[in-house]
C-alpha positions in Angstrom: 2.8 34.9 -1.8 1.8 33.5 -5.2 -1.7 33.4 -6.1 -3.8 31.3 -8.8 -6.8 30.0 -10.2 -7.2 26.3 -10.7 -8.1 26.9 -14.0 -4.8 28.4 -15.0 -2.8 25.4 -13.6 -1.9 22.0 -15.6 -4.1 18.9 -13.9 -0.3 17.3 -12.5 0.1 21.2 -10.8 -2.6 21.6 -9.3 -2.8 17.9 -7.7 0.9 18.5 -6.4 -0.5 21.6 -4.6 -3.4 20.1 -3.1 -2.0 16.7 -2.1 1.1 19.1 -0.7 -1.0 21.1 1.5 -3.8 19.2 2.3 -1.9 16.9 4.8 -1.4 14.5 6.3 -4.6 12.5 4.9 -5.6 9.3 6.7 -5.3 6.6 4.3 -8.4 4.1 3.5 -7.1 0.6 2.7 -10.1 -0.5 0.9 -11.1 -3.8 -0.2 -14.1 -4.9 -2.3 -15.5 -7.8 -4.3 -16.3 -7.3 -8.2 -19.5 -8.3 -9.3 -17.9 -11.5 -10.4 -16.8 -12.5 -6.7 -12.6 -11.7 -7.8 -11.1 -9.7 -4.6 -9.4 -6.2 -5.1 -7.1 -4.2 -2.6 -6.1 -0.7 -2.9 -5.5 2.6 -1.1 -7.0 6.2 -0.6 -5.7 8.9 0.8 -8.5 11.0 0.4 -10.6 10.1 3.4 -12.1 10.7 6.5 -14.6 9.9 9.3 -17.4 11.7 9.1 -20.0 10.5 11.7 -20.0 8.0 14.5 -23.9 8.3 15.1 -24.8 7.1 12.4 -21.0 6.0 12.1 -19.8 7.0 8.6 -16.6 7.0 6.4 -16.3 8.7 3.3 -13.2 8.3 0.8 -12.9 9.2 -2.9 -11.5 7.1 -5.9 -10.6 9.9 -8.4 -11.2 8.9 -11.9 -7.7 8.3 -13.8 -6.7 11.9 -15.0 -4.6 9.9 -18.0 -7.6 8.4 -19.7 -10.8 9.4 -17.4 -11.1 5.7 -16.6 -12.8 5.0 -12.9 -10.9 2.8 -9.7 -12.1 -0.4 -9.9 -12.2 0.2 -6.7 -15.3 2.4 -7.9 -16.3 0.1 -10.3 -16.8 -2.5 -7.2 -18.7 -0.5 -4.6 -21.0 0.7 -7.5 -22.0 -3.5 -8.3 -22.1 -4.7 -4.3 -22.3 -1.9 -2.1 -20.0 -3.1 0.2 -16.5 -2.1 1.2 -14.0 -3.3 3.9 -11.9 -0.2 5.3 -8.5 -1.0 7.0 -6.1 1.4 8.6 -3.0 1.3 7.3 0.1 1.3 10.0 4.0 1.2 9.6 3.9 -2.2 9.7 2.5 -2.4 6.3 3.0 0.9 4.9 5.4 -0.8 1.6 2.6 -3.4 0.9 0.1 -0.9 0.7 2.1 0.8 -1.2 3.2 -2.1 -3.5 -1.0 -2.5 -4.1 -1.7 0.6 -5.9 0.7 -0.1 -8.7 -1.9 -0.2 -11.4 -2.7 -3.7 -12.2 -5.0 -5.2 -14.7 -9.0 -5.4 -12.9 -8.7 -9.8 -12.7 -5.5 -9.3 -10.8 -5.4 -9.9 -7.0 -4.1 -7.3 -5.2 -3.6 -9.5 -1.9 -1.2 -11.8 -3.7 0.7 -8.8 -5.3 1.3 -7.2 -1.8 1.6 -10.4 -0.1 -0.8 -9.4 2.7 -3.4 -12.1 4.0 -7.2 -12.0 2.8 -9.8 -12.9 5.8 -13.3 -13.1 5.7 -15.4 -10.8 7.0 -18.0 -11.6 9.1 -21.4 -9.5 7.5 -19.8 -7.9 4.3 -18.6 -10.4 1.4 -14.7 -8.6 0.8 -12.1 -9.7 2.6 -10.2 -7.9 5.8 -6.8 -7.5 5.7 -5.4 -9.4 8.7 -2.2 -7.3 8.9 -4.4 -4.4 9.4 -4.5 -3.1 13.0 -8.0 -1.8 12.9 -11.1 -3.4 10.0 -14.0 -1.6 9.1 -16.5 -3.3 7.2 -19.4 -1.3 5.5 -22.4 -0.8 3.6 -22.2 1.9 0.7 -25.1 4.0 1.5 -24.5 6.2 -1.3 -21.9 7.4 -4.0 -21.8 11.2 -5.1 -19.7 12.2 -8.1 -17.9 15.0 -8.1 -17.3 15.3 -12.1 -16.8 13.3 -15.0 -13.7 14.3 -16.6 -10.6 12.7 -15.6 -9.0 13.8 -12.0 -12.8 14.2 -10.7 -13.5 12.3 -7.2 -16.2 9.9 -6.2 -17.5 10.5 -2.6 -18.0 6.8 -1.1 -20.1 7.3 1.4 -19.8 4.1 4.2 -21.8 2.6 7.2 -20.0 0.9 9.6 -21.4 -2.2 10.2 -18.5 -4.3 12.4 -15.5 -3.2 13.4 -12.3 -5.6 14.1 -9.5 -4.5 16.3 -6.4 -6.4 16.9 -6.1 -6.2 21.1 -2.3 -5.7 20.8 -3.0 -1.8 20.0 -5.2 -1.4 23.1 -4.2 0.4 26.1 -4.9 -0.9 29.8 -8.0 0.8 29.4 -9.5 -0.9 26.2 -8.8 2.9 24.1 -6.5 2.6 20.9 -3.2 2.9 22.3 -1.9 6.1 19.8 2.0 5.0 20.4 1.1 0.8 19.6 -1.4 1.3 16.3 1.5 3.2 14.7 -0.7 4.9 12.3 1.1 6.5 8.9 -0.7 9.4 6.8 0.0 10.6 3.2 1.3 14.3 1.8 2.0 14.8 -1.5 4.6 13.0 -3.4 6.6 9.9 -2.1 6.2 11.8 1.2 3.8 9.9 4.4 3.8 10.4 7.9 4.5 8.2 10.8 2.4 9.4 14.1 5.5 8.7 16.1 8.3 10.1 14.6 6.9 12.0 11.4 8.0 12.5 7.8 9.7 9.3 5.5 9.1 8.7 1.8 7.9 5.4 -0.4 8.9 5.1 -3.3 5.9 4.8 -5.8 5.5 1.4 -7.4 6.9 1.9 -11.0 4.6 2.9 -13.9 5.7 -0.4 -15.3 4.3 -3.5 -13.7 6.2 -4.3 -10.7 6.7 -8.4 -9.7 4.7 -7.9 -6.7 5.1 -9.9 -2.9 3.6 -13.3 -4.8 6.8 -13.7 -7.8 9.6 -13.3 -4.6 10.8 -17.2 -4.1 10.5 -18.5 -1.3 13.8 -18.9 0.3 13.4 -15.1 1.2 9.9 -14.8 1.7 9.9 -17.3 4.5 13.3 -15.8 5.9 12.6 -14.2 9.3 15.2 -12.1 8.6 12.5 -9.8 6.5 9.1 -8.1 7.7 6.2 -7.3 5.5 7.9 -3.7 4.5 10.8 -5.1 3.6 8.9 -7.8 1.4 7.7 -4.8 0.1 10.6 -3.2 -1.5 11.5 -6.3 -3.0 8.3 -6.5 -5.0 8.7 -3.0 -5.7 10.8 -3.6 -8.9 9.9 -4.5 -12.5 12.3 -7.5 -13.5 14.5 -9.4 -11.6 18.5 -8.6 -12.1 19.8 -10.9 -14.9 23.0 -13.3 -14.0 25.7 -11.1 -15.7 24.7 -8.2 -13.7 24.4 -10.7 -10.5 28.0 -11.6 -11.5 29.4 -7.8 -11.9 27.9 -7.0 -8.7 30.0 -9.8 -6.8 32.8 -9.0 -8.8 32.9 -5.0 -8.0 31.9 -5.7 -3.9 34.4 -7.0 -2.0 32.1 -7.3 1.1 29.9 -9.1 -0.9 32.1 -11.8 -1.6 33.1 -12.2 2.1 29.1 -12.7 3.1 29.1 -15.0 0.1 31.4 -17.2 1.5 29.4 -18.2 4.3 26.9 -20.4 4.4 25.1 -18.6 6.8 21.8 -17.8 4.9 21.0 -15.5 7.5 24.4 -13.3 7.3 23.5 -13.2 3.7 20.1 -11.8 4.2 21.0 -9.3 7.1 23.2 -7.8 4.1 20.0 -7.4 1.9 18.5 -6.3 4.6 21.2 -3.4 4.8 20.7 -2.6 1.4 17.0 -2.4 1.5 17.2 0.1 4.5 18.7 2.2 2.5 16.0 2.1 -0.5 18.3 -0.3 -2.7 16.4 -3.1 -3.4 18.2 -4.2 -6.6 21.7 -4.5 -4.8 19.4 -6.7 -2.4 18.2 -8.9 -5.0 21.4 -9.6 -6.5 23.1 -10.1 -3.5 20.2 -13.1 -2.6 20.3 -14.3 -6.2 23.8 -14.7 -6.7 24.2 -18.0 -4.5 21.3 -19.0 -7.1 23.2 -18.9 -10.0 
């Protein structure tokens, strides 16, 4: 057995280790207003429930350990005091994903992940109507945990409504475990899916990704795709450029026999192929290349 002090371990270390053993984490999908009214959407794995009499959340945007800048997330609940929570299921695990790439503050985080904003019905930010389960809340209080970078903020959160979508209900009115197909985070690109345990998501990349909003809409409104698989596509920094469309075609002989059809769907069951197996660019070219 290895033993250390935190103090002897580099910041990216020592996260690994707690993030790797400290799992799985619930994950808060949190969504709150600026002081200017613009919307923002993203996710937090550390969090918990804490009380149901009074009943109480807590989660924790960590200030940036790069620059020691806070969440604007943070920044938000600090101005209005008010946060919606929502739970985060397989369903939608690759949008909320796709939403903590780190975007400027003005951008909108709903039409990056392509998930729908609702309005709440006593708190100002929006629900997420994909969510299963919506918690909206009062901040009662905010406790900060440090000031350098990599230090959390404990968000400390009243219920004040809660919205649950009736299809995750068992025959006696109790959140069916099996239907709300919860997922959890690790450390990593590693989460966890109640029903059948481990998969990994790949991290949006360090450089801006295209997001849900710049797919066209030829393949968003295909029903061919889910929200996950909308996901993956938006998980990518550039689209493919025509010559490497054209090599693609040229180098798959499959590919040219879907091609030939003009059978959209056939087409996009092929993407779909490819984005099962975490290859989103080979998706994009293959729905691109009746495009050019």
């Amino acid at each position: 057995m290895i033993s250390i002090e935190p103090k002897d371990l580099s910041m990216s270390k020592l996260q690994g280790y707690l993030q790797g053993a400290v799992a799985p984490r619930p994950i808060a999908f949190a969504s709150t207003l600026s002081k200017s009214g613009k919307p923002n959407l993203s996710p937090f794995s550390f969090f918990n429930l804490f009380s149901f009499n009074p009943p109480i959340l807590v989660f924790s945007p960590v200030r940036k350990g790069s620059d020691n800048t806070a969440k604007h997330t943070l920044v938000n609940c600090e101005a209005t005091r008010e946060v919606v929570i929502n739970v985060v299921n397989f369903d939608i695990v690759q949008q909320m994903s796709l939403s903590s790439a780190d975007y400027p503050k003005d951008i909108n985080e709903f039409l990056k992940s392509g998930l729908t904003p609702i309005p709440s019905d006593i708190v100002k930010p929006y629900r997420v109507a994909e969510s299963p389960v919506q918690f909206e809340c009062k901040v009662n209080e905010i406790i900060p945990l440090g000031k350098e970078g990599g230090a959390g903020n404990l968000i400390i959160c009243e219920v004040v409504k809660i919205h649950i979508n009736e299809t995750v209900l068992d025959e006696n009115g109790a959140i069916d475990p099996f239907k709300i197909d919860l997922v959890s985070r690790l450390g990593g690109d590693w989460y966890s899916r109640a029903k059948t345990g481990l998969f990994s998501v790949e991290k949006p990349l360090a450089t801006l990704v295209i997001g849900v909003d710049a797919i066209p809409d030829f393949v968003k409104n295909s029903v061919v795709f889910d929200g996950n698989d909308l996901g993956k596509l938006g998980n990518i920094n550039c689209l493919p450029t025509n010559e490497e469309i054209d090599i693609f075609v040229k180098q798959n002989f499959a590919v040219k026999g879907v091609l030939s059809s003009d059978d959209a769907r056939k087409i996009h069951l092929k993407a779909k192929e490819y984005l099962n197996n975490n290859d989103a660019i080979s998706a994009w070219k293959l729905l691109l290349a009746k495009r050019i």
